[in-house]
N, C-alpha and C positions, 0 to 999 in steps of 0.2 A: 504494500500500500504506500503512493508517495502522499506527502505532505506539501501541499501549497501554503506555504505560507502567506504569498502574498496575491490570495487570489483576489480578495475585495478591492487592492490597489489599483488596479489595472496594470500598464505594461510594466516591466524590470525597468528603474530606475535609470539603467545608463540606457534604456531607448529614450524613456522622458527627456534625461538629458540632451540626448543626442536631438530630439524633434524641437527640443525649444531652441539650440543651437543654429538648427536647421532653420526655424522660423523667424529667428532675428535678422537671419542674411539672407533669406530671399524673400519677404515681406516686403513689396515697394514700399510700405509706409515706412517703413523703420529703415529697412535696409542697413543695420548696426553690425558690422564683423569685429567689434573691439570688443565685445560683450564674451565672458567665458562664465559658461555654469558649472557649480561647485558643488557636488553634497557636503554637505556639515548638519552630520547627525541625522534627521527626519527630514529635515528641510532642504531646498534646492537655493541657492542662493546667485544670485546676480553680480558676477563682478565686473567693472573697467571703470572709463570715464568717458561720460557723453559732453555734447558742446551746451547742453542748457537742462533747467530741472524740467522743463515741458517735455522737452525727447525722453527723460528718463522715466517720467510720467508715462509715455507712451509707450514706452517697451512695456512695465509694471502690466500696465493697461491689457496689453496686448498677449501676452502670456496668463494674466488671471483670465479672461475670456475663452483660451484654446486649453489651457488647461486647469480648468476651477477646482479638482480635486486635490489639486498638489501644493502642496505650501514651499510658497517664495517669497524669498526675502531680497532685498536691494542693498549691495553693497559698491553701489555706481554710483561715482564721483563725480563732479561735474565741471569741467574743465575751465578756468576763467581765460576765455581767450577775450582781448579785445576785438570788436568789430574794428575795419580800415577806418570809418568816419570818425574812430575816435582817435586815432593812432596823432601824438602833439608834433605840430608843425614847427620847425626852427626856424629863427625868421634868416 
């Protein structure tokens, strides 16, 4: 007799991983390859650094909707880049 332990979960974890990896780089919305998922512990976790907290939002966003049974967490940074318009002028 085997043992499923994790038949309620749905797929093995590193599929999970693997499809959300999947979905962050080819989603035209996101379209994010700086992004790496991590297991720590039960959870899936979200690491790099995107260019604004809306993008980061959106990944979040985008991942709780495709897969809402999995717990994720955000450990994305958010990169202070200046825009050119602000970049100071010498006179």
């Amino acid at each position: 007799m085997t043992h499923h332990r994790d038949i309620d979960t749905g797929p093995p974890d590193e599929y999970v991983e693997a499809e959300i990896q999947r979905l962050l780089v080819e989603d035209p919305a996101v379209a994010e390859q700086g992004i790496t998922v991590i297991r720590r512990e039960r959870a899936l976790v979200l690491y790099g650094e995107v260019e604004s907290p809306h993008r980061r939002e959106e990944i979040l966003r985008l991942v709780s909707e495709r897969f809402p049974d999995v717990p994720v967490t955000s450990d994305i940074g958010v990169i202070r880049a200046q825009a050119p318009t602000e970049i100071e002028q010498l006179p």
